[in-house]
N, C-alpha and C positions, 0 to 999 in steps of 0.2 A: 828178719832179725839179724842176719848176717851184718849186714849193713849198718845197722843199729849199732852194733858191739864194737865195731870198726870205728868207728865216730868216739862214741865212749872212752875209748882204749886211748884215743887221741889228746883228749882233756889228760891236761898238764896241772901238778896242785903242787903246792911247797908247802906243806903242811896244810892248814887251811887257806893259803892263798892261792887263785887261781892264777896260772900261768901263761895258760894256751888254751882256747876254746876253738874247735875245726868250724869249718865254714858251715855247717850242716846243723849245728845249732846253735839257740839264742838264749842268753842268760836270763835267768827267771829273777832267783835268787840265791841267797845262803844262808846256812844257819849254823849252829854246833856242830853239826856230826858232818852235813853235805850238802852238798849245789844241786843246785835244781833247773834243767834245763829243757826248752820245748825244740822239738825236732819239727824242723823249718819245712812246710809245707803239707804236715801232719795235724792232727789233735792229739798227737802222742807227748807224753814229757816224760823227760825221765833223772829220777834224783840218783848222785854219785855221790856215795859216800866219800870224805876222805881215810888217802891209807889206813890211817890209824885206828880206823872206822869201820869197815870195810864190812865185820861182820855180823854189822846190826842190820846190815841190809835184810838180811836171814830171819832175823829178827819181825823186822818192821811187814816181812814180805808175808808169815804169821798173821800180823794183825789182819791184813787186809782180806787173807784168807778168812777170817773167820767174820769180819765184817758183810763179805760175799758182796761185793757192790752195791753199798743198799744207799739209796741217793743223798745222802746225807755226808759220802765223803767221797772222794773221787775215786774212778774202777781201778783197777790192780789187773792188769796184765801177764806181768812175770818178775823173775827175779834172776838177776844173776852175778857175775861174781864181782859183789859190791858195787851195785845197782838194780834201780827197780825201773821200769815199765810200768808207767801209768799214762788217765786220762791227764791231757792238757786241759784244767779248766780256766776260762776265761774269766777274768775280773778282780777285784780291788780287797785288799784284806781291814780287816776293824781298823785297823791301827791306819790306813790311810785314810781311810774313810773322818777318820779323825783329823788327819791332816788339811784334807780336801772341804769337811764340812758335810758328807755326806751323811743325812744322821740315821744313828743307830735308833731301830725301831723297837718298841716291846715286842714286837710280833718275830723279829730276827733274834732278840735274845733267847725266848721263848724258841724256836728252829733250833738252838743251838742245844739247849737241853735236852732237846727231844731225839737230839744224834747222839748229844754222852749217858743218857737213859738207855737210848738201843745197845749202846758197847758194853754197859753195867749188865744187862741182860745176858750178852753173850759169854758175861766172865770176866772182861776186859776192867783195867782201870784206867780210866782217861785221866792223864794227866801232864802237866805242862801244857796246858790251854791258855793260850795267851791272845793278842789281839793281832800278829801275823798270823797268826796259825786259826784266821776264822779267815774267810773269804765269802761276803755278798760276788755270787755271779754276775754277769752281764744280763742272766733274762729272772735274776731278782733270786735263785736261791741261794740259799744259806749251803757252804759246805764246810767240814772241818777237814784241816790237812796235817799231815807231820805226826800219825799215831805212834811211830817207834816207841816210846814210851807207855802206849797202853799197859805194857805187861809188869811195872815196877809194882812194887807191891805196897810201900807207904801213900799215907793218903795225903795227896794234894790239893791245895786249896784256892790254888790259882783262880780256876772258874767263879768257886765261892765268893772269892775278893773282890774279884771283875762285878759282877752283880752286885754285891753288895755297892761298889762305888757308883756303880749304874743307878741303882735307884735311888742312892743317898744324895749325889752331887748329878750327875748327867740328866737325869729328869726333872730335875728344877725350870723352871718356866724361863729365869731369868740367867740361867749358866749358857755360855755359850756353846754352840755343838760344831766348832771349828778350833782347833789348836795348834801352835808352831810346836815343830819337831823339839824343838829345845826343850819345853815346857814338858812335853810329854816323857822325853827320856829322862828329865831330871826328876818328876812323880816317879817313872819306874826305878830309875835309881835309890830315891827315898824308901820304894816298895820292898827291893831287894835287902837294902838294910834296917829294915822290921821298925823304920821311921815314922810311920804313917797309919795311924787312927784305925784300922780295918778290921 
């Protein structure tokens, strides 16, 4: 873990922009709050809040606790200061899947509800579910990533929308299950500004 924290400490941010990434690990991605990065040679990854962020880590490190690694969302490690220790999982999230053509299944929607059912169970409320924040694995599971948010307490309807457009428009025989990035961020654009039929 030493070593770990060393590396971490190294990552350079300017607000949310990333700066300096040490040789020891490789960028995943980003989101709101933090970067998310795999440690090279490991299955480990581990997301870095930025500063301003720092103590949702505490936060999100909660959720995972009370999730207890249950395969539906990646294991939880540890937590420390303003960063978490998790599993590195491998694979492609909804939204590329979109991009690439890879299509979304009933049976992966269906996966998905059956992990924010377990969280509702636990007390949790899932939300900000979007289509980064789903990951088809490399050996075909379904995981949800990025719960820091479980614990808000208004109810979100992200998922609900997602589904809803899923079965209204993506299961049509004749809609295509390939989409440019462009297309897609200007639906979610539409989405954000409360444009769009849902």
């Amino acid at each position: 873990m030493f070593e770990v924290k060393g590396l971490i400490e190294e990552v350079q941010f300017d607000k949310d922009c990333i700066i300096y990434i040490p040789d020891g690990l490789q960028f995943i991605g980003q989101g709101r709050s933090a970067a998310v990065f795999r440690i090279l040679e490991t299955q480990k990854a581990v997301k870095i809040f930025y500063p301003e962020y720092k103590g949702l880590a505490e936060i999100e490190a909660h959720v995972y606790q009370k999730l207890n690694n249950h395969d539906y969302f990646p294991a939880y490690y540890e937590v420390g200061d303003g960063f978490l220790l998790m599993e590195y999982v491998e694979g492609i999230t909804f939204y590329d899947c979109l991009v690439s053509g890879i299509p979304i299944t009933e049976k992966m929607v269906v996966k998905v509800d059956e992990a924010l059912e377990f969280a509702c169970s636990l007390g949790l409320n899932p939300s900000d579910i979007h289509l980064k924040n789903i990951l088809l694995t490399s050996s075909g599971q379904v995981k949800v990533i990025d719960v820091v948010r479980f614990t808000q307490e208004f109810d979100c309807p992200h998922w609900r929308d997602l589904k809803k457009a899923y079965e209204t428009f993506y299961l049509r025989r004749y809609v295509p299950k390939k989409f440019p990035k462009f297309f897609i961020e200007f639906i979610i654009r539409l989405y954000r500004r409360r444009l769009l039929p849902i």
